[in-house]
N, C-alpha and C positions, 0 to 999 in steps of 0.2 A: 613265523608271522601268521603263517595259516589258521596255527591255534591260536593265537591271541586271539585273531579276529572274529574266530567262531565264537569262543567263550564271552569276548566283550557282546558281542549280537547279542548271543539268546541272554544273558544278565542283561543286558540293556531292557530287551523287550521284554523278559516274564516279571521281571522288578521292578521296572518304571513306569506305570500308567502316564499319559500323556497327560499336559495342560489342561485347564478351562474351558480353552477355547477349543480343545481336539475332543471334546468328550461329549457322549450325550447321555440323556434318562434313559433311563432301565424301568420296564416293568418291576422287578424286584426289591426298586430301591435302593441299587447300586450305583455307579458312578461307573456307564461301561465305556471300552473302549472302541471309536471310531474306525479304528486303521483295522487290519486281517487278526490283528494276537489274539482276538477273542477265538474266532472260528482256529487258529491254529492251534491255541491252550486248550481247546477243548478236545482236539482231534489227539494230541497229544499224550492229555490226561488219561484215555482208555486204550493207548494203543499199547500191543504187546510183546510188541517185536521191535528191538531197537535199528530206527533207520540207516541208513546209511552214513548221512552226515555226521553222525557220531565221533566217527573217526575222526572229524576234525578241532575235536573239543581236546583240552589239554587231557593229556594220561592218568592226571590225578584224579581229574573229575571223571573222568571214563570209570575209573576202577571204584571209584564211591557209587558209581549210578548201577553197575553193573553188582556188586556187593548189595546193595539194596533191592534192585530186580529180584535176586535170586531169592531173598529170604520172602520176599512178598510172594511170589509163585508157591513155594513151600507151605507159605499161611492161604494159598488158593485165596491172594487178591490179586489185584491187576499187577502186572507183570512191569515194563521199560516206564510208560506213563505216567504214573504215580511216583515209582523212583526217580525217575528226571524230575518233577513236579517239586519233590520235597529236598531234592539237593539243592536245585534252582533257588528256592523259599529261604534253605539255610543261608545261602549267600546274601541274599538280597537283604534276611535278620541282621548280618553282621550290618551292612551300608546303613541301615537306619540305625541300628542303636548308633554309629558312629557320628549318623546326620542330628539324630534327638540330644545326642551324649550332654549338652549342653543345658537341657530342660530340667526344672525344680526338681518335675518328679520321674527323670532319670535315675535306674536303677535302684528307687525308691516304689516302687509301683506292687512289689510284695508285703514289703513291711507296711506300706500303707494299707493294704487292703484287710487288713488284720484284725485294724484298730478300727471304731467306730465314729470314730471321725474321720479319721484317715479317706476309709472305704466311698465317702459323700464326694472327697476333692480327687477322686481318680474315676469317677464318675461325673463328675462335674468337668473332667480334663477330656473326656471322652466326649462328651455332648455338644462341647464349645470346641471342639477341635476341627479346623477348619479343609483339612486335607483325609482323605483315608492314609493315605502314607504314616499321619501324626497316629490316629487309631490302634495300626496294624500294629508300631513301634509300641504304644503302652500293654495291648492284650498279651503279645511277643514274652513280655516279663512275666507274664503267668504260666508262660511254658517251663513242664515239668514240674507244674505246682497245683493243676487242673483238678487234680484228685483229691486235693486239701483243701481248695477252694471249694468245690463242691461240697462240702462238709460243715467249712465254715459259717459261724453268723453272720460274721460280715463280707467275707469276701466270696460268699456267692451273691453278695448283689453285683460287685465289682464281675464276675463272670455272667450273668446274665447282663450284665449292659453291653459288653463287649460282644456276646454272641447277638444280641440285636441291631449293632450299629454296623459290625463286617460283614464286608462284602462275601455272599455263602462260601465261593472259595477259600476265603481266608481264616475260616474254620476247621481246617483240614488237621489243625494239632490238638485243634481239642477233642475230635472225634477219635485222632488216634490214642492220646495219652488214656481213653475208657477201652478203647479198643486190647490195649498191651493190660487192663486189667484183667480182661475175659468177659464172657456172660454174665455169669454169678454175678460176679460182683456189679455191673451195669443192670443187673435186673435189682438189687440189694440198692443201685444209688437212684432207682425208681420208685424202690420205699421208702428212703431217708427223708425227712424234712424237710433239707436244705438240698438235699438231691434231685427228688421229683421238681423240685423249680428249674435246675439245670437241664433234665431231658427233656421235659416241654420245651423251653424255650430251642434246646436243639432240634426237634421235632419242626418247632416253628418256622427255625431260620434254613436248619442247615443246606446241602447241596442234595437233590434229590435224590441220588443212588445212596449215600451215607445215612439219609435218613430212611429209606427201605431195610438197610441190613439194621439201623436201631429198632427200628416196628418188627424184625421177624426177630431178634435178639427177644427182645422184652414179649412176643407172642408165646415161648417158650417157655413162660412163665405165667402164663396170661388169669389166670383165675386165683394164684396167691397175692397178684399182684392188684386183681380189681377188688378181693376184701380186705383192704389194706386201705385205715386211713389217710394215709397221704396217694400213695400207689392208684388207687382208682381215679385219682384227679390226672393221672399221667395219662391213663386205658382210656379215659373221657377226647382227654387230646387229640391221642391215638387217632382216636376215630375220625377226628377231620382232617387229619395227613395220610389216612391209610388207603392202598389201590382197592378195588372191591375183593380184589382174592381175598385180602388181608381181613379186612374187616369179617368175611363170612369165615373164615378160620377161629376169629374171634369168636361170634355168632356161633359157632358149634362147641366153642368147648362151654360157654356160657349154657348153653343146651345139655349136656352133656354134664355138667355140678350146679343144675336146676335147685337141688336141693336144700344146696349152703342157704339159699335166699329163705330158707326154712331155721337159718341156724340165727337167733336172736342178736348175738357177737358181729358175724361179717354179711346178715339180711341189707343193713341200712348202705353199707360203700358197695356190694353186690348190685346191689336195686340200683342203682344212681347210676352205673353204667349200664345197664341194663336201659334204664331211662334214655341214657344218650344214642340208646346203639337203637332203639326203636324212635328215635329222632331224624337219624340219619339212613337208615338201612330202607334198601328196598320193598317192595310192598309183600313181595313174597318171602322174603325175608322175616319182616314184622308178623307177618301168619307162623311160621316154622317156631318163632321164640314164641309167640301167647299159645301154641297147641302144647308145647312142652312144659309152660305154667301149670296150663290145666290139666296136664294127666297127674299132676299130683295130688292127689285129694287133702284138702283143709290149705294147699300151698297160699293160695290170692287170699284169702280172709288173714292168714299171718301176715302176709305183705299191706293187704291196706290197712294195719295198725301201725306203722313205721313212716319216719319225714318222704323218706324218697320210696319206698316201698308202695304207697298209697298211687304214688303218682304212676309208676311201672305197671299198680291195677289197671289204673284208669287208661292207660293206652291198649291194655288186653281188652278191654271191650271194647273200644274204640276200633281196635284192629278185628276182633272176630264178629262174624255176623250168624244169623238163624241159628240151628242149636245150639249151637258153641257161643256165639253170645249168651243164651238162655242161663245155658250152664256152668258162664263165669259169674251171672248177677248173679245167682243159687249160691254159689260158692264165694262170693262175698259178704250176701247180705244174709244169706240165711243160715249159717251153722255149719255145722256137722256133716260128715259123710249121708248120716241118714235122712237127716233134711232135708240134702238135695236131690237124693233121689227120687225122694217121695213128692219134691215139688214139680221133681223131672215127668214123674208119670202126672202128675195132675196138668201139666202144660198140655203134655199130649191129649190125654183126654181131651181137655176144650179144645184142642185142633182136631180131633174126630167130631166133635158135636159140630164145629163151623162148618166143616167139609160135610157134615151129612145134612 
């Protein structure tokens, strides 16, 4: 009776959010809960040592949480936490499908998302869905299919609505389904066309530690990935979910293949992140990228020929001042290496004539 009671507890509380009337707004646009499960789900999720009361859960579910623990310590993620998290989830997947089993687009919710009609009325189910429970139940159908979605015409819209209407918790399978892909390939579905739309949006919504390990996954890549026309629309993202480490990581390897911005091909989706990251970056930061501009001689006159190229100039002189401004107007506007030399001395000279 012990274990019943244990097992019906925690599936009661990690799977059933409360009423209407027990719930209040979230900052995040959640629907959170009033009673302790929040602060306990959370304490839970990162802990790595299974508690005591464990022992009281049925043996079956012991030996699935314990089986799970182990292979995540092995892949050096979190340890008891997570594996409770995701047992818990599976259970709770079965009660809904069984509570929805009844709905049009029960067990229709893959094939629909296929088709391009289809993909509008599982989006349109999503939006007019009055409960998150109804939500969790249709996204729940795209599990183990996360990776074809992301690919798909139509059914990565059906995945991007899903990841912006769940609650960030309840994205824990779509992070893992890129996760069981590897790197590679999650930095490969931050090039793809119908990809880059999927890790923005997880960048956007997801739970903040999963979206740390996507930002250092996809940093590992970080400069095939910002000359990359779809990919640099991802690194642009990047930039407004990434900690400051992240972003000056970014910031040096950009420093660091200063010269691709030289290369005709990947100058124009280069530049544009380039653009955003002297948008958002610190002031000493913005000095570090316009000095490494300008040690390349002819680099800024190539760049202000180009859409976003132009505009990446116009922030280097904006961000540098007294010579180093002098010496990016030269190297914009007036040619050649030897141009600006020659304009460089004639500055100086009329700054000896002022001062004498």
């Amino acid at each position: 009776s012990q274990h019943l009671l244990g097992f019906a507890l925690c599936s009661f509380l990690l799977m059933h959010p409360p009423q209407s009337d027990d719930v209040e707004s979230s900052p995040l646009g959640c629907r959170q809960q009033a009673h302790p499960l929040q602060a306990l789900s959370s304490r839970l999720r990162f802990a790595s040592e299974a508690p005591s009361w464990v022992g009281y859960l049925p043996q079956e579910l012991q030996d699935k949480i314990s089986t799970s623990a182990a292979a995540r310590q092995l892949g050096q993620l979190h340890g008891f936490g997570i594996a409770f998290e995701t047992v818990m989830k599976e259970k709770g997947s079965g009660q809904l499908r069984a509570l929805h089993s009844g709905a049009w687009w029960s067990q229709r919710v893959w094939s629909l998302s296929r088709d391009s009609k289809g993909c509008r009325e599982v989006q349109q189910v999503l939006e007019e869905a009055q409960e998150q429970d109804e939500r969790l139940a249709v996204a729940l159908e795209l599990r183990g299919h996360v990776w074809e979605a992301l690919r798909d015409p139509f059914a990565n819209y059906v995945l991007q609505k899903c990841i912006t209407v769940l609650c960030r918790d309840d994205l824990t399978f779509v992070f893992q389904e890129l996760q069981q892909k590897g790197p590679e390939m999650i930095q490969q579905a931050a090039r793809h066309k119908y990809g880059c739309r999927i890790i923005q949006r997880l960048l956007e919504c997801g739970p903040a530690d999963q979206v740390n390990d996507l930002i250092d996954c996809l940093l590992h890549d970080a400069i095939n990935i910002c000359a990359h026309p779809y990919g640099n629309y991802v690194m642009q993202n990047l930039l407004d979910q990434s900690t400051r480490e992240q972003r000056r990581r970014l910031l040096h390897s950009l420093m660091d293949n200063v010269t691709l911005v030289g290369n005709e091909n990947e100058n124009v989706y280069v530049s544009a992140v380039m653009v955003k990251i002297m948008s958002v970056a610190q002031r000493e930061e913005k000095v570090q990228l316009a000095r490494a501009l300008l040690r390349v001689p002819g680099l800024l006159r190539k760049m202000g020929s180009t859409r976003h190229g132009h505009q990446a100039a116009k922030k280097v002189l904006k961000t540098l001042t007294g010579s180093e401004h002098e010496e990016a107007r030269f190297q914009l506007y007036g040619g050649g290496e030897a141009t600006v030399e020659s304009r460089r001395k004639a500055a100086r000279a009329r700054r000896s004539e002022t001062q004498a």
